[in-house]
C-alpha positions, 0 to 999 in steps of 0.5 A, a space after each residue: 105332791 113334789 114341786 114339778 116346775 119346769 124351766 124354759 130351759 128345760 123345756 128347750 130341752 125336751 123339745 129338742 130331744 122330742 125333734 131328734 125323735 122326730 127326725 129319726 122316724 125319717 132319717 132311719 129309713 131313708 139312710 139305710 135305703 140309701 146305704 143299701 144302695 151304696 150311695 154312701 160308698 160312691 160319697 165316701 171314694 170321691 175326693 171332691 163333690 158328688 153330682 146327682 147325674 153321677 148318683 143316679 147313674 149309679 142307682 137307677 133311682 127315682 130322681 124325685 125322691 132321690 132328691 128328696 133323700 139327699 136334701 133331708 142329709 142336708 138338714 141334717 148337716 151331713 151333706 152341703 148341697 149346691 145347685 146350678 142351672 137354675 136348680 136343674 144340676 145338684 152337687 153334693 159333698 159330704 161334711 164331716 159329720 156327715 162322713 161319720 154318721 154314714 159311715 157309723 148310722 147304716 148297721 144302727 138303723 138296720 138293727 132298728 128298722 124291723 121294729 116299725 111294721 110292728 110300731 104302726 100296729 104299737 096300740 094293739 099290742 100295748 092295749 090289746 090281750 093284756 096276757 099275750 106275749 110281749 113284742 119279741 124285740 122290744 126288750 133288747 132294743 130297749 136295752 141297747 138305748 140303755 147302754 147308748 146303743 153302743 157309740 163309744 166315748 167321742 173323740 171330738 165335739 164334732 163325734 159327740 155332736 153326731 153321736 148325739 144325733 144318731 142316738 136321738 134318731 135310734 131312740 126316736 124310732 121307739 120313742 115316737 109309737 110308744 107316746 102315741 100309743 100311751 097318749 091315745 090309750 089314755 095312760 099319760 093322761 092317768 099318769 099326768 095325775 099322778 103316780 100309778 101302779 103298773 098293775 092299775 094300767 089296762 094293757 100288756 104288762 110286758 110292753 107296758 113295762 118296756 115303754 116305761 123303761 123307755 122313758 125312764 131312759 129319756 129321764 121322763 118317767 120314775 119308779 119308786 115302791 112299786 109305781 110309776 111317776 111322770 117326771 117333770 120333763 116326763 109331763 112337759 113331753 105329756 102334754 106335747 105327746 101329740 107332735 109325734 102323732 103325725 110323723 109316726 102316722 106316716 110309718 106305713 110310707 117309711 117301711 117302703 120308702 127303699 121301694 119309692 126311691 129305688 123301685 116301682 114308685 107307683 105303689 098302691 096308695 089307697 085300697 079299694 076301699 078308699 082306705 089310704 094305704 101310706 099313713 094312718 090318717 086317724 093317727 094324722 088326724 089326732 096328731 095334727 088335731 093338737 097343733 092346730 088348736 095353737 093357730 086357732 087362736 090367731 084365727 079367732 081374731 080374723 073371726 071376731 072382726 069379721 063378724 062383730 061388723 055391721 050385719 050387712 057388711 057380713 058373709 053368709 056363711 063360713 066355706 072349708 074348702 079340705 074340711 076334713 073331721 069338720 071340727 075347724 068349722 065346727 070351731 069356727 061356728 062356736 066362737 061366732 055364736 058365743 063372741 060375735 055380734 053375730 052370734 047374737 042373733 042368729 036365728 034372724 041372720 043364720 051362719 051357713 057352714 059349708 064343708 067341702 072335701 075331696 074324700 067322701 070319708 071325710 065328708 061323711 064324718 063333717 056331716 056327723 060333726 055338724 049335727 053333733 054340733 046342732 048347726 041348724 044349717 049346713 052343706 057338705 059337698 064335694 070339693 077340689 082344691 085345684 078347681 075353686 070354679 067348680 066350687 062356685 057351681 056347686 055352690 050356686 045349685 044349693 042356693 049361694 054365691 060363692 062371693 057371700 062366704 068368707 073362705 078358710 082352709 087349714 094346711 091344705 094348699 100344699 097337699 094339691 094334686 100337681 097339675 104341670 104348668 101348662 105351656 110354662 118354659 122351663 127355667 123361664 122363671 128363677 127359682 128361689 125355693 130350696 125344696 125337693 119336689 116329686 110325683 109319683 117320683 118324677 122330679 119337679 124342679 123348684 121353678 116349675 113348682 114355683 110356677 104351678 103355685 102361683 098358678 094354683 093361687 091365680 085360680 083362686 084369685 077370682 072367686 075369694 070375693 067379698 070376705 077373703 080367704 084365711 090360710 093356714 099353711 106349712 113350710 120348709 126351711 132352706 135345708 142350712 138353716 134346719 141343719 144350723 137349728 136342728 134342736 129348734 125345729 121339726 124341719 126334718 121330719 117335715 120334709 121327709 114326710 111331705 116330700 116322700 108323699 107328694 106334697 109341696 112345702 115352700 118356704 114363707 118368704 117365697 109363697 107370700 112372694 107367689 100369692 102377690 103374683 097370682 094377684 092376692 094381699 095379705 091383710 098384715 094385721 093378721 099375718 103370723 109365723 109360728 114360731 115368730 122367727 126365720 124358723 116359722 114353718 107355719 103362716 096364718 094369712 088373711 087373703 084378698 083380692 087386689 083391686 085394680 
């Protein structure tokens, strides 16, 4: 087989493109909504900055999620924004990449955007009749990413940077189902082994031979005698296929996000069968499932401590508060039982696992996972992230304290419903946060998100008890920032995802500022950023109470 090494500089590379892709799945949408709104022609005939009061007068949109929509220009470096009044009043000015790229993306992206209702369905038409109909406007599409969908020659570095962007969001459009739909299918897997000839590759041919043309544009696959080869970019973007799966999960959403900006944004969210209507969970699942295995690691290290002690200064037990599959418990339960002290003698201490989750899918699932795993013992039961009493209640009617367990959850504190800070004035506290809140496309200003966080975390303070509690969480950058490292991190998509949804992103800095309020501390051997920089988007804390 030929070398496929890989250099870190090319790697860099194909992250980079791979966070381009990512972005556009949520730029694409946004901008044409904005565009259609004519929000870029009230940019565009101002001859100074642009206020949100001024935006809104002119759309009549959801403030909330107008908010959200111009912060993610901001990432994006096309629009400056700053704010006053304690976060309350926003202006806006366009840069000049951003007056190129709205003036050059909104036909773009419309040629684009009615490819991804058939997108969320990609895997069925790639893996469904092999001998049905290829998707009508896969192949022209494809074919305007060959010729660069049309951006002529820069005239300037700042034209060529912004084209650049356009062409990756254009692309990433594409790109992003169909490495979702290859990974799922199994086909990466078979073609990280080695080439293949189409023929061998269960799935429809025609759409099976667009998406290779895809990524034979991208330099990521080849073709010689008849079969098909990885490069190796093409088996490096392999193996970090997944990083697509929880942006392009959330496909359903962006094909009404004109709708949740500018119209009726109490849209149906779950059907009544308690199916989520806005994202396709199992894709989320899937896509989420293969970052998380990189933070385990880091948790594994809080485990082995925790249960290599003395057996009296042990937990009963392991509680997952937003468990889920039940697959981080079920982690968690492996490296107790096969490298702890603990493990050794389980049969006279048993580890209780206990799995607590909101949604009974979920629920039903972790009860497959435990026994699948043969956990001898194990509850699941109802769980609500903003009500830690009522926890501790259920707890204690199935026989344990809440004080006995040591407590995790995974990515879960920033998806809390939002309770308003009750009797909270508001401005009464400085906002620090540069995020975009909404609910329901209400406008939540950053000081009242602050408030409420420390406040959710204060709820919690009281029953983390003896052994603490181990959070997983995600965060946004200050929108400069993401737009200073666009090709460094997945901000953008992020953003976009969370903020259009209702969920809550802060950055490091100021939710380790709220947990020390709500009268928390983090054990600093244990703290971690994921990447380790001002970029990290991910935190690993070790959570106690404060005594005193």
């Amino acid at each position: 087989m030929a070398d496929v090494s890989i250099s870190e500089a090319q790697k860099s590379g194909v992250r980079a493109g791979v966070f381009n892709h990512l972005s556009g799945i949520v730029i694409a949408p946004t901008v044409r909504a904005l565009a259609d709104r004519k929000v870029f022609e009230l940019f565009h005939s101002a001859s100074d900055e642009v206020t949100l009061d001024e935006i809104m007068d002119h759309t009549r949109a959801n403030r909330g999620y107008l908010r959200v929509a111009l912060r993610l220009l901001a990432s994006c470096g096309w629009i400056k924004r700053t704010a006053s009044d304690n976060g309350r009043k926003m202006t806006y000015l366009l840069t000049r990449e951003g007056a190129i790229a709205t003036s050059l993306a909104p036909p773009l992206y419309a040629e684009v955007l009615p490819f991804t209702p058939k997108a969320v369905f990609l895997e069925d038409f790639v893996f469904g009749d092999p001998n049905a109909q290829g998707l009508p406007s896969f192949p022209d599409l494809v074919s305007r990413s060959a010729n660069r969908w049309g951006l002529a020659l820069p005239g300037d570095e700042v034209e060529a940077k912004v084209f650049e962007q356009i062409r990756g969001h254009l692309d990433g459009v594409l790109i992003g189902p169909s490495m979702v739909a290859l990974s799922r299918g199994g086909i990466l897997a078979t073609l990280a082994r080695g080439p293949a000839s189409p023929d061998a590759l269960n799935g429809n041919r025609e759409n099976l031979e667009c998406i290779f043309d895809l990524l034979g544009i991208q330099g990521w696959l080849s073709r010689e005698n008849n079969r098909v080869a990885l490069t190796p970019c093409g088996r490096y973007a392999a193996q970090i296929s997944a990083s697509y799966g929880v942006t392009v999960s959330y496909l359903p959403m962006f094909n009404v996000v004109s709708t949740l900006i500018f119209g009726n944004p109490r849209i149906p969210r779950i059907d009544e069968n308690g199916i989520e209507l806005l994202v396709d969970r199992g894709m989320n699942v899937w896509g989420s499932g293969g970052a998380h295995k990189t933070y385990f690691t880091k948790v594994d290290e809080i485990i082995l401590e925790i249960f290599n002690r003395p057996l009296d200064a042990q937990p009963k037990g392991i509680c997952d508060m937003g468990c889920g599959d039940g697959s981080f418990l079920e982690h968690l339960y492996q490296v107790v039982k096969n490298q702890t002290a603990r493990g050794q003698v389980l049969a006279q201490q048993p580890l209780i696992m206990v799995g607590a989750d909101f949604n009974k899918v979920a629920r039903r699932v972790t009860k497959l996972t435990m026994r699948k795993a043969e956990i001898p013992q194990y509850h699941v039961i109802y769980g609500d992230i903003n009500r830690p009493a009522l926890l501790a209640g259920d707890l204690e009617a199935i026989g344990l304290d809440i004080h006995d367990l040591l407590h995790v959850r995974s990515f879960l504190d920033h998806n809390r419903p939002y309770i308003p800070p009750a009797g909270y004035v508001k401005g009464s506290r400085a906002a620090r946060c540069s995020g975009a809140f909404a609910y329901l496309g209400q406008e939540i200003l950053p000081d009242e998100l602050e408030e409420n966080l420390v406040r959710h975390l204060r709820r919690w303070a009281p029953y983390v008890g003896r052994f603490g509690l181990i959070v997983l969480e995600l965060h946004t950058l200050p929108p400069e920032l993401t737009a200073a490292n666009l090709q460094k991190t997945p901000a953008v998509a992020y953003d976009g995802t969370h903020g259009f949804s209702d969920q809550y992103l802060v950055e490091i800095p100021i939710f380790l500022d709220c947990v020390r309020e709500a009268g928390l501390h983090t054990d600093s051997r244990y703290q971690c950023e994921f990447p380790p920089s001002e970029l990290g988007t991910v935190s690993i804390n070790f959570l106690a109470a404060r005594s005193g």
